[in-house]
C-alpha positions in Angstrom: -72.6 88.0 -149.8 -76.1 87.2 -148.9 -77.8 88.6 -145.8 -78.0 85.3 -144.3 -73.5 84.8 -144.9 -73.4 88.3 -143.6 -75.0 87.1 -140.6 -73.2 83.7 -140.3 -69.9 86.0 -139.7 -71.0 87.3 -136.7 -70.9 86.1 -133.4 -74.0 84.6 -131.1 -74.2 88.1 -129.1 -74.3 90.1 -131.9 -77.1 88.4 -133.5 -79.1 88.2 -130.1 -78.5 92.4 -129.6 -80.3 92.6 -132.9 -82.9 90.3 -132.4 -83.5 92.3 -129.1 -83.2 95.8 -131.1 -85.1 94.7 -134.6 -88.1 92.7 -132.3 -87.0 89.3 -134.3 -87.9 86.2 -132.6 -85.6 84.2 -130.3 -86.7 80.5 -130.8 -83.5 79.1 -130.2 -79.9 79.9 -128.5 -78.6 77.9 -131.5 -76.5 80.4 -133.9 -78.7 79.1 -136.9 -82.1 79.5 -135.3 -80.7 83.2 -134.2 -80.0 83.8 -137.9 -83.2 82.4 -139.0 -85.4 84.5 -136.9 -83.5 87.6 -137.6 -84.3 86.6 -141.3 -87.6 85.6 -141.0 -88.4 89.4 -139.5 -86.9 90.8 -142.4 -88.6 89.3 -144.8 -91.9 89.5 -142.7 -92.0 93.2 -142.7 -90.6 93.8 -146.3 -94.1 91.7 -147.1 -95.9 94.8 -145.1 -94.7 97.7 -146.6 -94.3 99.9 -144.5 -92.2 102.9 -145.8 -94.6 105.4 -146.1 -93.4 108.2 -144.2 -97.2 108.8 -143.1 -97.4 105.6 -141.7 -100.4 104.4 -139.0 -100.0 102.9 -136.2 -102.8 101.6 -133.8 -101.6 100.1 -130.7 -104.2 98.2 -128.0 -103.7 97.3 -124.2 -106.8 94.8 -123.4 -109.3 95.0 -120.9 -112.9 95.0 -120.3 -112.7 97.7 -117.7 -109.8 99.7 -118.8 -109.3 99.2 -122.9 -106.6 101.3 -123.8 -105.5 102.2 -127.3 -103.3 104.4 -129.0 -103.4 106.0 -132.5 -99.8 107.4 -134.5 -99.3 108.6 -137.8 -95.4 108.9 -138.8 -92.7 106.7 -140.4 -89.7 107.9 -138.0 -89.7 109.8 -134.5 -91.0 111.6 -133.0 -95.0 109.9 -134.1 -97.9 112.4 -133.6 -100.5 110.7 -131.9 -103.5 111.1 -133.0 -105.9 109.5 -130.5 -105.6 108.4 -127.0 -108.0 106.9 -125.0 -109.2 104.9 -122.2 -111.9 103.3 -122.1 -114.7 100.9 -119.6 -116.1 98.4 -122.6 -119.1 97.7 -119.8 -120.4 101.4 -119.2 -119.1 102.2 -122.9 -121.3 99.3 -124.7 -122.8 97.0 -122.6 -125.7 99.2 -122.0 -127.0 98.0 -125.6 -127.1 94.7 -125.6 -130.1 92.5 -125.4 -130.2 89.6 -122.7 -131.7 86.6 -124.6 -132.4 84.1 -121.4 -130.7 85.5 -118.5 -127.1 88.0 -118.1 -125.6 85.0 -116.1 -126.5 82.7 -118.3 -123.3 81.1 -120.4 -124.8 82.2 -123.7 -125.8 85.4 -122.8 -121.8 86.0 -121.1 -120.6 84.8 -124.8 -122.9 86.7 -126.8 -122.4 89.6 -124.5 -118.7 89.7 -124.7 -118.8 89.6 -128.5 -121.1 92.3 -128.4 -118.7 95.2 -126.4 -115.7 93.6 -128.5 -117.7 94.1 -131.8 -119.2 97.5 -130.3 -115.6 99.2 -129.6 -113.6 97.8 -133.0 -116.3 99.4 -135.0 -116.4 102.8 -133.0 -112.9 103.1 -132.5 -110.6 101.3 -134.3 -112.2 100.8 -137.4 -111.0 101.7 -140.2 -108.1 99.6 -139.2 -104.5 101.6 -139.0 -101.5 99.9 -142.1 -99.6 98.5 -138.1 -101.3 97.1 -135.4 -99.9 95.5 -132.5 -101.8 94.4 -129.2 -100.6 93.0 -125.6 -100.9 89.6 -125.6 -102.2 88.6 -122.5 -101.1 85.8 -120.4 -102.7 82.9 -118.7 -101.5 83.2 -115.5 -101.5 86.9 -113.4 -98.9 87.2 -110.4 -97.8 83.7 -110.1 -101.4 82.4 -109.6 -101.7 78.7 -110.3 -104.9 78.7 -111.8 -106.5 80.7 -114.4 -108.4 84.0 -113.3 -111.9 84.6 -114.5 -110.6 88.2 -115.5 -107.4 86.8 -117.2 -109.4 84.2 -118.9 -112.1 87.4 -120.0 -109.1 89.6 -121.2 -107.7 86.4 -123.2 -110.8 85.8 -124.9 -111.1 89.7 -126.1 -107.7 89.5 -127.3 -108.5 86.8 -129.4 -112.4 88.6 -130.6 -110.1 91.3 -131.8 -107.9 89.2 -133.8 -111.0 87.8 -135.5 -112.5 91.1 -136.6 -109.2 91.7 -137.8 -108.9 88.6 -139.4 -107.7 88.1 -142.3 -105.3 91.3 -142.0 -102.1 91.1 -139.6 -102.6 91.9 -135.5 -98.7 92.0 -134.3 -99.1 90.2 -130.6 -97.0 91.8 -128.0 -96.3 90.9 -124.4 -95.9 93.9 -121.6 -92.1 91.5 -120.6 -91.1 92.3 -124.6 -92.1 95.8 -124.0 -90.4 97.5 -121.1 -87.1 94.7 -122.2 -86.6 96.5 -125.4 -86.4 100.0 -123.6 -85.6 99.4 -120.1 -85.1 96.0 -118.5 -82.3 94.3 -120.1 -79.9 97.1 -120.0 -80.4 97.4 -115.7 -78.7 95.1 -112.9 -81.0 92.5 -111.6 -80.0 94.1 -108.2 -81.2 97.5 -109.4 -83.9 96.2 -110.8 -85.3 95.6 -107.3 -85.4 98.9 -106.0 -88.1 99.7 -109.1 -91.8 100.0 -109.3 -92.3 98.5 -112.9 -95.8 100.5 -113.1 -94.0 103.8 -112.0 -91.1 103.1 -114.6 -92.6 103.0 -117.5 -94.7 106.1 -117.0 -92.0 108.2 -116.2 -90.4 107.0 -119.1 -93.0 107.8 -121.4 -93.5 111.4 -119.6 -89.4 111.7 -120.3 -90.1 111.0 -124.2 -92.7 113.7 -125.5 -91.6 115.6 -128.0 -88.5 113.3 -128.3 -89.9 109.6 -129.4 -93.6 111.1 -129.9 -95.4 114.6 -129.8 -99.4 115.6 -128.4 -100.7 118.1 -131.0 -101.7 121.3 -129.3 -100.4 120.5 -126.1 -97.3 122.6 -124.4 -96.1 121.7 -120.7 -94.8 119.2 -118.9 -96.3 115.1 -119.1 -97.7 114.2 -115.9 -100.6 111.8 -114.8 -102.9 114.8 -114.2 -102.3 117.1 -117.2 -102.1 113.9 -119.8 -106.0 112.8 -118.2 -107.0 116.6 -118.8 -105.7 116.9 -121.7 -107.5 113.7 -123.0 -110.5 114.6 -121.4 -111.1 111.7 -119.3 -112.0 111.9 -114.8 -108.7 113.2 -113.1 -109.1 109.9 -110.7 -108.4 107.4 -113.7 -105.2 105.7 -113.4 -102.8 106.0 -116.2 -100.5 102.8 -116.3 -102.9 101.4 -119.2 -102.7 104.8 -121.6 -98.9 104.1 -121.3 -98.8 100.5 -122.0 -100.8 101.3 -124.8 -98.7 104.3 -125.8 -95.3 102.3 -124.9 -96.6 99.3 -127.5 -97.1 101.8 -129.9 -93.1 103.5 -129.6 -91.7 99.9 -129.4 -93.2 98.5 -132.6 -92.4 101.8 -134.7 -88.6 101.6 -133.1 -87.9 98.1 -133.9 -88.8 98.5 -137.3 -87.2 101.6 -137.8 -84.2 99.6 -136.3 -84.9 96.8 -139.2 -85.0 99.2 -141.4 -81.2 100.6 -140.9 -80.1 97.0 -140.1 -80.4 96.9 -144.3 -79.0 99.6 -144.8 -75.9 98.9 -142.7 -76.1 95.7 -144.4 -75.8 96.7 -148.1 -73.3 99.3 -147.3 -71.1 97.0 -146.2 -70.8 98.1 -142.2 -70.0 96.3 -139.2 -73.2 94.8 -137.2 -71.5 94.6 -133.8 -70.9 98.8 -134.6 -74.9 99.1 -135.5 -76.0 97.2 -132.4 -73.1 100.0 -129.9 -75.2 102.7 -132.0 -78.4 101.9 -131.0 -77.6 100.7 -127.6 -76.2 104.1 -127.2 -79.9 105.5 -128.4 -81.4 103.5 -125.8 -79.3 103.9 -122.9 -79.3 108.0 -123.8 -83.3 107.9 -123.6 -83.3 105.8 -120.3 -81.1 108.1 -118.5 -82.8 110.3 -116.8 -84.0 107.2 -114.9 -80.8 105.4 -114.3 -79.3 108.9 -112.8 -83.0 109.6 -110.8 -82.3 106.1 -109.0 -78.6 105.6 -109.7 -79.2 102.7 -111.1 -76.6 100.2 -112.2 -75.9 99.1 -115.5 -74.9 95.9 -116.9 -71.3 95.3 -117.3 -71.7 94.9 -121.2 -73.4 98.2 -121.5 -70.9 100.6 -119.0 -68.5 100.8 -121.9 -71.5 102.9 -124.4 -72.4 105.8 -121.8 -70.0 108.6 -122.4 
């Protein structure tokens, strides 16, 4: 049987748990579409290549103030990371550019933004890792109508970066997809509520060293004053950003790892609906330290995997 008739023979949830795990698309709730996009990923990332046990992974959250990226080298968990950092593209790069009529002028706020964008992929993220994945930013910030002038500046340095990039592959990534895949759709919208999403994801992240990733040469606990320390940067910088960046980074690597097994389960012939319990069961292990912290509820579907 072909990959898409093994798929065809199971059901609508089944498909939509591995779309969720594997980080296919989700165009449609049609069974066909489901099937399509599950495909589409697979043959997407066969394209890449990206088997090699040493592979790279850069991942980027954007902004002009607080551009955070993070580096990995590794095929499976836990990654090593191999850079961290956080940093303000205005006080980093902006001190080097030329004004050619006048800083408020519209063609010097152009040139000028092209200028710190060029500035920080040539210092720091060139030469360009084999994966890259960045947060795609949105329109619209906490159910404003309008359009932000620091949305609109984060939007436009998404898409710079894509450009320097261009004609290699930038993997776009929104912060929803992010904290979904590890966190969000296996809680309660109730006990979602009693959360601080910011919060969440960092003590996730501080739950996962030496599990999902590791920090050469460092030894104690992860907490927002040691990890600033440790990468050298003022103890008074938030941290929510170096997460994001580091959580983009563990997402993209799991949900092609995930791909990657969904084959093998495949051509050995093994259930799907007992390869989506197995890594539902990986998630909802790594998440519990939270759900217990907060006594959290689960959805219904999920109470049957935690032992």
């Amino acid at each position: 049987m072909s990959i898409v008739d093994i798929l065809k023979s199971n059901k609508v949830n089944t498909l939509n748990q591995i779309a969720l795990l594997c980080g296919c698309p989700i165009w449609s709730t049609v069974k066909s579409e489901r099937i399509l996009g599950i495909k589409s990923s697979i043959d997407f990332y066969d394209r890449l290549d990206l088997k090699n046990s040493k592979r790279t992974t850069l991942s980027i959250d954007v902004g002009i103030k607080n551009f955070s990226y993070c580096k990995s080298t590794g095929g499976s968990f836990p990654l090593t990371i191999t850079e961290w950092d956080k940093i303000n593209l205005n006080e980093r790069y902006g001190g080097s550019y030329a004004t050619m009529l006048h800083q408020e002028s519209l063609l010097d706020k152009k040139r000028y933004l092209n200028h710190i964008t060029s500035h920080v992929v040539d210092d720091k993220l060139i030469p360009w890792a084999d994966l890259v994945v960045i947060e795609s930013q949105r329109t619209r910030s906490n159910n404003n109508s309008a359009t932000l002038p620091n949305v609109f500046l984060n939007h436009t340095l998404e898409s710079l970066i894509f450009s320097k990039r261009y004609p290699g592959l930038i993997i776009p990534m929104t912060s929803n997809q992010m904290i979904s895949f590890w966190f969000n759709r296996f809680i309660s919208p109730d006990s979602m509520k009693k959360l601080k999403t910011k919060a969440t994801r960092m003590e996730l992240a501080y739950n996962w060293i030496d599990v999902l990733f590791t920090l050469p040469n460092f030894n104690s606990q992860l907490t927002n004053a040691n990890l600033l320390e440790y990468l050298e940067l003022d103890a008074k910088q938030k941290t929510d950003d170096l997460i994001d960046s580091l959580l983009y980074n563990l997402t993209i690597n799991c949900s092609i790892g995930h791909l990657t097994e969904l084959l093998n389960w495949i051509e050995n012939g093994q259930h799907l609906t007992e390869f989506v319990d197995e890594k539902n069961k990986f998630h909802l292990q790594l998440i519990n330290p939270i759900v217990d912290k907060y006594d959290l509820k689960l959805k219904e579907e999920f109470k049957r995997l935690v032992v």
